[in-house]
N, C-alpha and C positions, 0 to 999 in steps of 0.2 A: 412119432415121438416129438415131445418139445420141450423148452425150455433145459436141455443138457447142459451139463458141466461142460469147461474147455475140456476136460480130461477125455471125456463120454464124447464129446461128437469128434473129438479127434480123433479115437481111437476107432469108432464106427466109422470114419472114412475110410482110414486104413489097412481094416477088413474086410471093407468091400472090393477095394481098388486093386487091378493087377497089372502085368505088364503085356501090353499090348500087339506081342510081336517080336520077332530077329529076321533079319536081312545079312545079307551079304554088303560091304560097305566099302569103296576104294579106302586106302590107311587116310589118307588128310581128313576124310570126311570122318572116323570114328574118332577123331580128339573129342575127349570128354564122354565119350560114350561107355558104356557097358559091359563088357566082353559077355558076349552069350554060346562061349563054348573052351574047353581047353587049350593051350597052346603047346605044341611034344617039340621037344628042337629036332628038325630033322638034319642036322647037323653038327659037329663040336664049335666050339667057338672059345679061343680062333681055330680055324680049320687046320691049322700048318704053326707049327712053332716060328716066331718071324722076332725081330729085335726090337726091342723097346724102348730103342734108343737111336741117335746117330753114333756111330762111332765103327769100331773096329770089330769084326769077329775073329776068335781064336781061340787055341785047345791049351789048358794050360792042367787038367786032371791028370794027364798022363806025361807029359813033357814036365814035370818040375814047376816051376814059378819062373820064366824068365825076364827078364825085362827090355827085351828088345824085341821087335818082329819084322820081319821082312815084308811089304805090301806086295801080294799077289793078286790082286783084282777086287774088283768093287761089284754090288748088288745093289740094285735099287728095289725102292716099292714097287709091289707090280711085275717086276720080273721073276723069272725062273733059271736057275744057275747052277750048272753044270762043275763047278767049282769049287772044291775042298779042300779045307782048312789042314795043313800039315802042322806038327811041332814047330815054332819057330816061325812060325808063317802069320801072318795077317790079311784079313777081306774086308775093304772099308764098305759100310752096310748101312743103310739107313729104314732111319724105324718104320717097320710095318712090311720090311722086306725080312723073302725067305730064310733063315738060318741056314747057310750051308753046313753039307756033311764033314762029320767033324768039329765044328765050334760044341765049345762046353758056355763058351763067355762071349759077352760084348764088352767092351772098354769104351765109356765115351771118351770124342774126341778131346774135349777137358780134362782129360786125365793122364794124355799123352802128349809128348812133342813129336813132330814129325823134320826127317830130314832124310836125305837121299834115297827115297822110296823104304825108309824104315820107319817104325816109332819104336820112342823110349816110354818109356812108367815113367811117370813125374814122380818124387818121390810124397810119400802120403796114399799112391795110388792104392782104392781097395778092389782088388783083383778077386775073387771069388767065383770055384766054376757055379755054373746058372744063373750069375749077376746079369741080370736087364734081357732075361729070354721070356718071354711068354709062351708057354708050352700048349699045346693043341687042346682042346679042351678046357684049357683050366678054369674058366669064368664059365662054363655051359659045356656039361655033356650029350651029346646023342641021345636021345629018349630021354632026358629031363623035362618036366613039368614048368615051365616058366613062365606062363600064365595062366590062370584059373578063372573059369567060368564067374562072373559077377563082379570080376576090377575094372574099375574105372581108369580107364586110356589117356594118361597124360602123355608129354613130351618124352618122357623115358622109358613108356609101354610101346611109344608109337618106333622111337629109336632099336628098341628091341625087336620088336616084329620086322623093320627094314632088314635090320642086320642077319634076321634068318631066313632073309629073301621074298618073305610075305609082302603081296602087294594090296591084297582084300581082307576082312577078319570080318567074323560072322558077330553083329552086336544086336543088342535091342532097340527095337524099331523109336522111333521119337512120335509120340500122341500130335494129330494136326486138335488144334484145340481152339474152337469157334468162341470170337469174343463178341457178343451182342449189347450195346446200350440202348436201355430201353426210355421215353418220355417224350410228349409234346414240345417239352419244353429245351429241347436238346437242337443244338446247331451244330454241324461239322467245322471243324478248326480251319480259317483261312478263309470260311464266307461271312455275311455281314450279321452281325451281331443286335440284332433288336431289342428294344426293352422290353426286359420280362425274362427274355432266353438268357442262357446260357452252354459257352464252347463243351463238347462233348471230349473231355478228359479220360474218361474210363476206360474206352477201348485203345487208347495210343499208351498209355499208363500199365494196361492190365494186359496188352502185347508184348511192351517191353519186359517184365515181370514173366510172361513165358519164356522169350528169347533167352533172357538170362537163367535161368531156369532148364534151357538147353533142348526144351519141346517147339512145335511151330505153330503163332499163332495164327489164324485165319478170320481177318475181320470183317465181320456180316452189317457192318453199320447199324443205323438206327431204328426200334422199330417204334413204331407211336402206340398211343396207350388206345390199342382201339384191338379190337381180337382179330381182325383179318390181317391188319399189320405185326402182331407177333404171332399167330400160329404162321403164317409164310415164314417168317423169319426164325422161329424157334424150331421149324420141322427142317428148314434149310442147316438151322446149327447141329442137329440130331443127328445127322448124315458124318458128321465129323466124330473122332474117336474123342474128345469129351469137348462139355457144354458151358461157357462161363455167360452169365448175364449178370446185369447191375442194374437194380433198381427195379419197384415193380414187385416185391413181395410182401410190403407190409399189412396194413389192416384197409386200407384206403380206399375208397371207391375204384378207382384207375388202378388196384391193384392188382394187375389179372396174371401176371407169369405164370402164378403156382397152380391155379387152376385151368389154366389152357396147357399147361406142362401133363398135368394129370390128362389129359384128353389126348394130351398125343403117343398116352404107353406111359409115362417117364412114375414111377413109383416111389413117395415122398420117405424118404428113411428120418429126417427129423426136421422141422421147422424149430427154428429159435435156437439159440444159445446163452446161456448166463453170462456174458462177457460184455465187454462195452473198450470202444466201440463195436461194432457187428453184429449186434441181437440180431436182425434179422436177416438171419442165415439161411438156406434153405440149403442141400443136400438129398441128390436123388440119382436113380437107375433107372437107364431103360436099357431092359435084360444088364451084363454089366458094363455099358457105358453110362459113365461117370456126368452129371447136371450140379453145378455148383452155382447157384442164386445168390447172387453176392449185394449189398446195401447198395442204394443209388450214391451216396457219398463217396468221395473218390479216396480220402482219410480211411473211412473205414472199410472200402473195398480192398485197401492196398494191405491194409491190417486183414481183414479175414486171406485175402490171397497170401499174404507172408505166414500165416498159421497153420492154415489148414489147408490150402491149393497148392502149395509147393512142397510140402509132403507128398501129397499124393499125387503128383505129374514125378517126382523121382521115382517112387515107386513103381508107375507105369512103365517107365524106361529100366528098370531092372535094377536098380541103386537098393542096396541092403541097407546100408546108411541114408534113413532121410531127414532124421530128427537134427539141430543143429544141437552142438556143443553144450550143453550146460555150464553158464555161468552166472556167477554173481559179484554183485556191485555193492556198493557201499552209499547211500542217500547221505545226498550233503542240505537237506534241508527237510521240511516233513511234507507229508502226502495224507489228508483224506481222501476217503471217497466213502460210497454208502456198501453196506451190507448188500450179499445173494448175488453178487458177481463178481468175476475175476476181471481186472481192471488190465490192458496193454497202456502203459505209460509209454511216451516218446522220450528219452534220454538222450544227453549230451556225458562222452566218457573222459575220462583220462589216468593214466597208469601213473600212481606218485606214490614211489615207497614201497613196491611192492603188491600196493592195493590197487584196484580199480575202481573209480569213486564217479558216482551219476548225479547228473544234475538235468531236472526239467530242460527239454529243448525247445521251449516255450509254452504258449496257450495249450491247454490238453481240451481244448473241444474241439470237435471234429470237425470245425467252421474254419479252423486257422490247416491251410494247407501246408503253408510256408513252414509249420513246424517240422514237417517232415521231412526239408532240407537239412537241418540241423543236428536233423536225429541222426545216432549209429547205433542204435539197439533200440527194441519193446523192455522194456520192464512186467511181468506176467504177477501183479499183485494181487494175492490169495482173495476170494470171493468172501470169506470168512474175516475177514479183518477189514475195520473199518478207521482206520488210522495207523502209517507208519511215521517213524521219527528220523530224526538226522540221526545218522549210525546204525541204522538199522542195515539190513543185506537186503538184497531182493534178487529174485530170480530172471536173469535176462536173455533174451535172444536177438545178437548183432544181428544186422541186416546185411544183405549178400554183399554188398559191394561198401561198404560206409564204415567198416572197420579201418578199414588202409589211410580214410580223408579224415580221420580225426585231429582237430586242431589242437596242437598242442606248444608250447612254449617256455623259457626257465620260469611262466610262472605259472603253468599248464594252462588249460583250458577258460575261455570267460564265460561261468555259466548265465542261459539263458532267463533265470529266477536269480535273483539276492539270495544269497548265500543264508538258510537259516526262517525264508518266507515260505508259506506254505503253498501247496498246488492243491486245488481246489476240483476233483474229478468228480463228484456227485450230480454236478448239474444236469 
């Protein structure tokens, strides 16, 4: 197939692509990851009724309300205490330690004065039996269900699982995913730069963009445009549970990815896409491991990787959730571009009023990198329109980490376009 709608070849990766696996995981290593099984408490939690406070424990359901108690021992956390709370008695008890038999109540120490091995009730004190007890059970029963196959394991999944003594949890596996840059004309970063080359960006670019992304990448270096140097290196990337290349698909002479991919098994599900930047896409299987042929531009690498590769690498990993957020923006100046593609603009945000208002994050050709420092969202302009105005809405997708660095200020943002000049995306 070719030439797809974003809709259409998105939705066709999406179809294709599965999750690649579950492991057994120590708990630090499953942050961010997937649960690929149930969690049953085999325990209550807390296991033992204990105080939830520093202060006093003592029985006042059955003794009246008094306001005085005689100090008969103390309990710490951690201990186990042989020692019972009589009418008129008190056990200084700190929080997390066992309730002894007999207490209905804790009194924090702030609520009492203490003198000759007594305390008194301040007055104001609010006395109530099971004031400041945490009862066995009460946050998590024995045979409860408290976490479900396909949550994702943050800070307070991994907290939970400690607390009921789990030290390993069964998650899906993380895709190794082989990053290959393809071209003569390519040099590795930190050796000497000739005229005519240029530093090989896309694989330190399109690694980090998996890391963050939460799979691992595996970088296979450079292969030159000659067919012994990418079948070694494209059969080497095949080995790995999926395939990222850049560069090398278009119409070109030197153009050979898509056809020595075809030779090694790998089956073309659609060249092209209606979008810009990214036309040329390519997307493929060999049996179902996943070949995604991404532009030699590192602009429009990083735009096909934020659309349609990071969709499909959360999938892998078992994520239900991979689409990001739908939102929309407000254009503080106008936008052509031409008809029969869906246009990703680079955007500059800010929240004023309740609205969230976009401005060009500068040059939108694929030539200006730098603009994609400045961005914190794509703007996804309908394929079918060929001019938006100031005021118009559009549909955006924040970028993983560049929502948090937005510059803002009492006069918000300085956008990257004059307020009201047009962006010019046809070219």
């Amino acid at each position: 197939m070719t030439n797809l709608s974003f809709e259409e070849a998105r939705d066709t990766i999406l179809r294709k692509v599965s999750p690649v696996g579950i492991g057994q995981e120590q708990l630090l290593d499953c942050l961010h990851r997937v649960a690929a099984e149930d969690v049953i408490a085999p325990l209550n939690l807390p296991s033992f009724d204990n105080s939830a406070m520093d202060g006093f424990a003592v029985q006042i359901a059955r003794g009246g309300k008094p306001t005085a108690f005689s100090i008969a021992g103390s309990v710490l956390a951690g201990e186990t205490s042989s020692l019972q709370v009589e009418p008129g008695t008190a056990i200084r008890i700190m929080t997390g330690a066992p309730v002894p038999q007999g207490c209905d109540t804790v009194i924090p120490f702030e609520e009492v004065d203490e003198s000759n091995n007594t305390i008194y009730l301040k007055p104001g004190a609010n006395v109530l039996p099971g004031k400041h007890i945490r009862r066995a059970g009460e946050d998590v029963k024995q045979g409860d269900t408290v976490l479900e196959s396909g949550t994702v394991l943050g800070v307070a999944e991994i907290c939970m699982l400690a607390s009921l003594g789990r030290t390993t949890m069964c998650v899906y596996r993380k895709p190794r995913v082989g990053i290959l840059s393809t071209g003569d004309e390519l040099v590795e970063p930190g050796k000497t730069l000739a005229r005519g080359k240029v530093f090989d960006s896309n694989s330190q670019a399109l690694a980090a963009a998996v890391i963050e992304v939460g799979a691992t990448p595996v970088i296979l270096g450079i292969a030159r445009d000659n067919r012994e140097s990418l079948k070694t290196k494209l059969s080497e990337g095949l080995d790995l549970d999926v395939l990222l290349t850049a560069a090398g698909v278009s119409v070109g002479d030197r153009d050979l990815v898509r056809p020595i991919l075809e030779e090694l098994g790998v089956k073309q599900e659609f060249w092209k896409v209606k979008i810009k930047p990214g036309k040329a896409f390519v997307f493929g299987l060999k049996e179902r491991k996943p070949v995604f042929s991404l532009p030699g531009n590192p602009v429009s690498a990083l735009v096909v990787f934020e659309e349609f590769v990071r969709p499909a690498l959360l999938r892998m990993m078992g994520h239900r959730c991979v689409l990001k957020r739908p939102l929309t923006a407000v254009l503080q100046h106008k936008i052509s571009k031409k008809k029969g593609k869906a246009y990703f603009s680079r955007l500059r945000l800010e929240h004023s009023e309740g609205t969230l208002k976009a401005w060009s994050a500068g040059n939108q050709d694929t030539g200006y990198l730098s603009t994609m420092l400045h961005a914190e969202a794509l703007a996804i302009l309908p394929e079918d329109r060929t001019e938006l105005s100031m005021g118009d809405q559009v549909n955006i997708h924040l970028f993983s980490n560049r929502s948090e660095m937005m510059e803002t200020s009492e006069e918000g943002i300085l956008p990257a376009s004059p307020l009201g000049s047009p962006t010019v995306l046809g070219r």
